[in-house]
N, C-alpha and C positions, 0 to 999 in steps of 0.2 A: 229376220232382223235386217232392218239397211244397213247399207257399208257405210264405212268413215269418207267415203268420197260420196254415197249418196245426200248425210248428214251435212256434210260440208256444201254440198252444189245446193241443199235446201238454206241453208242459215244464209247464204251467200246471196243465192237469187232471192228471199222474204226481203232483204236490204235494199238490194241494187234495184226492186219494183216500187220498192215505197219511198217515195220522198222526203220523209220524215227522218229519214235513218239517215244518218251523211257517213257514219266511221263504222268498224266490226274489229274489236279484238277480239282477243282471247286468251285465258291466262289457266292455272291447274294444270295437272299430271298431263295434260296432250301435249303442255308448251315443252313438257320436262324431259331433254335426252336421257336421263338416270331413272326415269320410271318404269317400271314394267309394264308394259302395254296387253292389256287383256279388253273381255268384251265389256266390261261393266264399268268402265272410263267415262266422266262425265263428259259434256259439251262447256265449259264452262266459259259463256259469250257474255259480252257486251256490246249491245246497241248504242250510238250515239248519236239520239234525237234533239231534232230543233225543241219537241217541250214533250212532256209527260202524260199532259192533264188526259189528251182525246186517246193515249193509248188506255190508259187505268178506265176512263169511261164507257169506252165501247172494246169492250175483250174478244171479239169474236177473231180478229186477227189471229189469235192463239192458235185455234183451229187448224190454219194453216201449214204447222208442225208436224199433226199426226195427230194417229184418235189416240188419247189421252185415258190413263189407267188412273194415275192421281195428280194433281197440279196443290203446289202447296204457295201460297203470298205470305211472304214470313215478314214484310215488313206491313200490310196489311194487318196478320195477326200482333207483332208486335203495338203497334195505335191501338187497336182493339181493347189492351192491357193498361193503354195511359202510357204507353211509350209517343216522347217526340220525334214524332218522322215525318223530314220534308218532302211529301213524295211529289214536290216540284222539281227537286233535283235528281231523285231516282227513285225506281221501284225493281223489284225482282219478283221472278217467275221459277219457281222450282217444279220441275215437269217431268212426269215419268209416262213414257208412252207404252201402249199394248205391244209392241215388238222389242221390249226392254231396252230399247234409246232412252238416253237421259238427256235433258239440257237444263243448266242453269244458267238462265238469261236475265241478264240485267238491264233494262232501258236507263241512259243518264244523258244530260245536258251536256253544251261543250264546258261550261262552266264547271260541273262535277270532273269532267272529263278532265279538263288541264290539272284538277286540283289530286288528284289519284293516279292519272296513266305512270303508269310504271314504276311506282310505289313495290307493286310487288314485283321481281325482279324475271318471275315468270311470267312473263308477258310477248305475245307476239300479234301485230296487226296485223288483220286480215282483209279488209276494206278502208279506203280511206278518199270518198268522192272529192273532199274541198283541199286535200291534204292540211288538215288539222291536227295531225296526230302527230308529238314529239319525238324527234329520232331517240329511240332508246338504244343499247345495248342485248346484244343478243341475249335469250332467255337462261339464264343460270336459278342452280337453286340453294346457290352459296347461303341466303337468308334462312334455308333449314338448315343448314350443318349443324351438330353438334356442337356447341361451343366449350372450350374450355372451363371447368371451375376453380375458382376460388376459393383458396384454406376453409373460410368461413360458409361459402355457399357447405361445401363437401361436410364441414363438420355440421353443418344446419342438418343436414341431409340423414346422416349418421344420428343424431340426437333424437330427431322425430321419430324415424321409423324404430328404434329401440323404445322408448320413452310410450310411442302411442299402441305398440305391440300389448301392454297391459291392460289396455280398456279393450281390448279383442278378448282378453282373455277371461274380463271382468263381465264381458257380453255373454259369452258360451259359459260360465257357470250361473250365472242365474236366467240361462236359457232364451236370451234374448236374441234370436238369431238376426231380423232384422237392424239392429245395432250393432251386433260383431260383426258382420257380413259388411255392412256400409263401413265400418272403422275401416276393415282390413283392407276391400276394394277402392277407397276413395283416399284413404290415408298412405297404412302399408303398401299397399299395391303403388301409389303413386310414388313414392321417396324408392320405392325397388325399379321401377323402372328408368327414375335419374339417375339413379348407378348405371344401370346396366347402359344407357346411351353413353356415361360418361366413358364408361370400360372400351364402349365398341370404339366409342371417339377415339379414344388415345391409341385404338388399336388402328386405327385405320388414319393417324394424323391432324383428326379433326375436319377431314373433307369429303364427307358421307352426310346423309339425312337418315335418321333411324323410320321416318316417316310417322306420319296421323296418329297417336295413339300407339307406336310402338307396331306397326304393322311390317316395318321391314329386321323387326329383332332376331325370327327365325334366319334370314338371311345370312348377318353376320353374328352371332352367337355360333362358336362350337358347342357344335355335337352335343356333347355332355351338359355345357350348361344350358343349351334349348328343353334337353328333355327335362332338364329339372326345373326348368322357367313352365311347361307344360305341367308339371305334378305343383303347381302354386296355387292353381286351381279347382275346386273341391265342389261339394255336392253340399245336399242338407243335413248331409251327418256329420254330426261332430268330431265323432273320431278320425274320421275324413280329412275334416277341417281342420284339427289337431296336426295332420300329419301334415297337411301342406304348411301349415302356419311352419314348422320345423324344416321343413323344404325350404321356405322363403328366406328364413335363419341361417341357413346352409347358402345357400344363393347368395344372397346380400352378403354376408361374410367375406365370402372368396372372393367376388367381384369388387369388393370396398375394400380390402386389403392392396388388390392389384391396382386401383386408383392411388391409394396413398401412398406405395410405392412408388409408381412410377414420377408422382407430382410431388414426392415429397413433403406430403399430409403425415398428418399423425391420425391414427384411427385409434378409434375409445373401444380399446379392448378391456376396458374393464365395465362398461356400460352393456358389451357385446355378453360377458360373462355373467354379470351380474343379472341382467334381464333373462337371459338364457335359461338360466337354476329356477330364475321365479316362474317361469313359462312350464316349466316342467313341475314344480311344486302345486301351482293353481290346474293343470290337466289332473291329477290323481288328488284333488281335493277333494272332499266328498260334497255332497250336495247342500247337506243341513249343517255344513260344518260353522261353529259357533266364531272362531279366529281365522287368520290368514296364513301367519306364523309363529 
């Protein structure tokens, strides 16, 4: 696998040979002091070309990266679908090579360029031939923190994941696994992990990022509630799935208590109780059963 300095002297010298290319940032987890640096970090670059058209026409340039295991054009495939995309003002290259380098590269105009650079706060220049590139600020990633909620966000929060808990439940007695499974992961699963960032936030002042998807929760989650955040997730068996759905119950509870605690929310302990009994009533229901209650 090449190193992060072989990576870097190739994205660096492809630029400084081609006259098309004037600027090179780069922005994602390499710009981030607070990331974990491991080997599976992307390259995530931008090129800043005089125009577009001759790179998207003749691709072979690509080539010069490395031999190539998959390359994905997502704005390519987006057109394809009847999406509008100016790919006079940029196009992107998502590239996985046989030595498990990643880069995702983006070619853009100076015109896209002025209208974006440093939008995202992780941002650091790397090349800059005409100096076009605006002085930013050094790369912070204040723009993930956790932010703060509001009465009404937290009680949003609280209302759904109790409230949408019954079509979960409504799924696995008429054995629709596909529907419970999607409820629980796209709904429940989402409104539990707004708690749980809001919990870490408040534990940590609001100046942490939980990361992508919840990928830095084992990080800051104690102990105990990591492993119960682990048992949330279940197999194809129901009773499985049963158990974790009560895990989630138990999770979501203690974590949403200690939010509206400390923010001074009110939490619908009688939605928390009320759904609770029926989750428990609809599990030992029987299959052919004629009523609910």
């Amino acid at each position: 696998m090449r190193s992060e300095k072989e990576m870097f002297d190739l994205i660096l010298g492809i630029a400084q040979k081609d006259e098309r290319i004037r600027a090179v940032y780069m922005n994602g987890s390499r710009t981030n002091p607070n990331a974990p640096k491991d080997i599976f970090q992307d390259y995530d670059i931008v090129y800043v070309v005089t125009e577009t058209a001759s790179f998207i026409k003749d691709e072979k340039w690509i080539k010069s990266f490395g031999d190539l295991l998959m390359i994905q054009e997502p704005d390519k495939n987006d057109k394809s679908v009847g999406e509008d995309m100016d790919f006079d003002r940029s196009y992107g290259y998502l590239m996985l090579f046989t030595d498990g380098n990643r880069i995702d590269l983006h070619i853009e105009t100076k015109d896209a360029m002025i209208a974006e650079y440093g939008n995202d706060k992780l941002t650091v220049y790397l090349l800059d031939k005409d100096n076009i590139l605006p002085h930013i600020p050094a790369p912070t990633d204040i723009d993930y923190h956790v932010n703060k909620p509001t009465e009404a966000m937290f009680f949003s929060c609280c209302n759904d994941f109790w409230w949408c808990l019954q079509n979960v439940a409504k799924g696995i007695w008429r054995d629709e696994l596909p529907y419970a499974k999607q409820m629980f992961e796209n709904v429940i699963r989402t409104r539990l992990d707004e708690m749980v960032s809001w919990w870490i936030g408040i534990n940590h002042d609001f100046q942490v990022s939980t990361g992508k998807m919840g990928k830095y929760f084992k990080k800051y989650l104690p102990e105990p509630y990591w492993e119960m955040y682990e048992k949330t997730y279940s197999d194809n068996d129901y009773d499985n799935f049963w158990d974790a759905i009560f895990t989630t119950c138990e999770l979501f509870r203690s974590l949403a208590k200690g939010v509206a605690d400390n923010l001074l929310f009110a939490y619908p302990m009688d939605d928390d109780k009320n759904i609770t009994e029926y989750l428990k009533h609809i599990r030992n229901l029987p299959s052919d059963a004629k009523e609910i209650l």
